[in-house]
C-alpha positions, 0 to 999 in steps of 0.5 A: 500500500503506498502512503498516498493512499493513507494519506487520502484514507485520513484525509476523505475517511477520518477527521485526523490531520496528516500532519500538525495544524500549523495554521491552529484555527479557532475551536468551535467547541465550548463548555455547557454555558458558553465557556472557553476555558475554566480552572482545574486545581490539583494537588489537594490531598486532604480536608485541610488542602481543600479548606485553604484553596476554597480560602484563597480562591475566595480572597483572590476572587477565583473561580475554581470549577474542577479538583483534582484531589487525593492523588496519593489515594482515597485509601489514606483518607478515613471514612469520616474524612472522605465523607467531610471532603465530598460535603466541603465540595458539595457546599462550594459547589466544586467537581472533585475528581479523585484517584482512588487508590494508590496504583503502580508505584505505591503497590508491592510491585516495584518495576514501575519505579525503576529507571527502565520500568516507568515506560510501562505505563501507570496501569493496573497491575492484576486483577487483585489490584483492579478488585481492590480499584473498584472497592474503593470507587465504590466507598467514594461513591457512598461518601458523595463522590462523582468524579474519579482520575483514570490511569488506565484504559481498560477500567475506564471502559469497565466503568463507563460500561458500569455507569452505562448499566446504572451500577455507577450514578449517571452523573459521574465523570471520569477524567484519564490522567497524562499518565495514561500518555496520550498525545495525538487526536488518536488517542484522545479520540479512543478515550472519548470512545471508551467514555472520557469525559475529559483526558489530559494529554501529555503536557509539552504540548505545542500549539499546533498539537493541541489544535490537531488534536481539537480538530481531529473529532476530539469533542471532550474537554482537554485538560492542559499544563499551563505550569509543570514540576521542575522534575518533569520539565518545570515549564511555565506557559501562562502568557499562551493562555488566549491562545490555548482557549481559543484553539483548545476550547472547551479546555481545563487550566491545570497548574502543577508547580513543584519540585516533583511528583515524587515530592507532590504525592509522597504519601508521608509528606503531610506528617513530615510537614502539614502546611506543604500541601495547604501552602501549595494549594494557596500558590496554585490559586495565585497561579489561576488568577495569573492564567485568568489575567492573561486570558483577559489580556489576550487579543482574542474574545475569550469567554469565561463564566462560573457556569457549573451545571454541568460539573459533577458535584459531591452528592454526599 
């Protein structure tokens, strides 16, 4: 087969780009209420984190609408803490998405965290593991819980399925992490197939990627690092924000700034130092307000809202 016919097959057959959109044209896709962009806070692991980011985003005067929180697990959190942390969302009026349990890396297999093993991806690891997954989002569901972080493709159509057959309430959402490593319209394009509600691609996306992947028949939100820990790349990309809604749009804001993930989801850090996480949670809603600033700065007609009709809101 010569790659002319490919190339014609992608371009009569599919909605995919040859090649990068380099000419990154406008998004016609936006939120439910009309929006281009909103904000997603990560890095929120305890009652205590969230009750400084609600805080802060009051004082500053910011607009969260998704969190992305309990990365390190809801296994750490207690019965009556994860119920406290679903009631705190509900009465703010925030989506939590949360990981519910520890996986690769934190489990007694160990090759992940090798030099070579980390290529093999942040997926479950046996069946064991994945009885163990489903346990905890079910104790997630009955504390009020309706929106989980997915790294692995497989539980995603498991629990798409599951929501589908009205074993898992209609309303909740499921995000697949940038550590499912997707970066093409291909691969954003399978999740939407398997039941993403939004994905984050991987996060040195250029411009012109993240238009390829926009305009290649990806409809669900993209999740996209305006700021990354110093140990992935400690990138910061702030003054792209107009250009990222207007080309990327419907599209999350995430902010991670930090040392590293190791350090971010240490699963002792809160012992060792109590104020890290709040700290932290404090200086990305000083990082949104930035983003948001440059949004309005921008040349370009971005429009953003406190809509949240359509978040998955704790239903504790």
């Amino acid at each position: 087969m010569a790659f002319k016919d490919m190339e014609k097959y992608l371009n009569d057959k599919t909605s995919f780009s040859v090649r990068e959109r380099f000419d990154i044209p406008d998004s016609d896709k936006r939120f439910d209420g009309g929006a281009h962009c909103r904000i997603e806070i990560s890095g929120i692991e305890n009652v205590d984190n969230l009750e400084a980011m609600i805080d802060e985003a009051d004082k500053r005067g910011v607009t969260v609408h998704r969190v992305i929180s309990l990365v390190k697990g809801a296994s750490l959190l207690d019965d009556a803490e994860l119920k406290e942390f679903a009631k705190l969302g509900a009465a703010h009026n925030l989506e939590l998405l949360v990981n519910p349990s520890a996986n690769r890396g934190w489990d007694n297999g160990r090759q992940y965290v090798t030099d070579e093993g980390y290529v093999s991806g942040m997926r479950l690891r046996g069946h064991d593991m994945a009885y163990n997954y489903l346990r905890e989002i079910d104790r997630c569901l009955e504390a009020g819980i309706r929106g989980f972080l997915i790294t692995d493709e497989g539980m995603l159509k498991l629990l798409n399925d599951m929501r589908d057959e009205g074993l898992i309430p209609e309303e909740t959402k499921f995000k697949v992490s940038v550590f499912a490593g997707h970066g093409t319209a291909f691969g954003g394009k399978l999740l939407q197939d398997l039941g993403a509600d939004s994905f984050n691609p991987l996060a040195d996306m250029t411009l012109p990627m993240l238009a390829s992947i926009r305009q290649g028949g990806v409809d669900i939100p993209l999740d996209v690092y305006m700021s990354l820990v110093e140990s992935m790349g400690g990138f910061q990309r702030y003054h792209e924000a107009g250009e990222i809604a207007r080309i990327a749009a419907p599209v999350y804001f995430k902010i991670e700034p930090g040392p590293s993930e190791e350090v971010l989801y240490n699963t002792w850090i809160d012992a060792q130092n109590p104020n890290y996480g709040n700290n932290l949670a404090r200086q990305r809603v000083k990082l949104a307000q930035i983003i948001m600033e440059w949004v309005e700065r921008s040349d370009y007609d971005i429009v953003t809202n406190d809509y949240k009709e359509d978040l998955a809101i704790p239903k504790p």
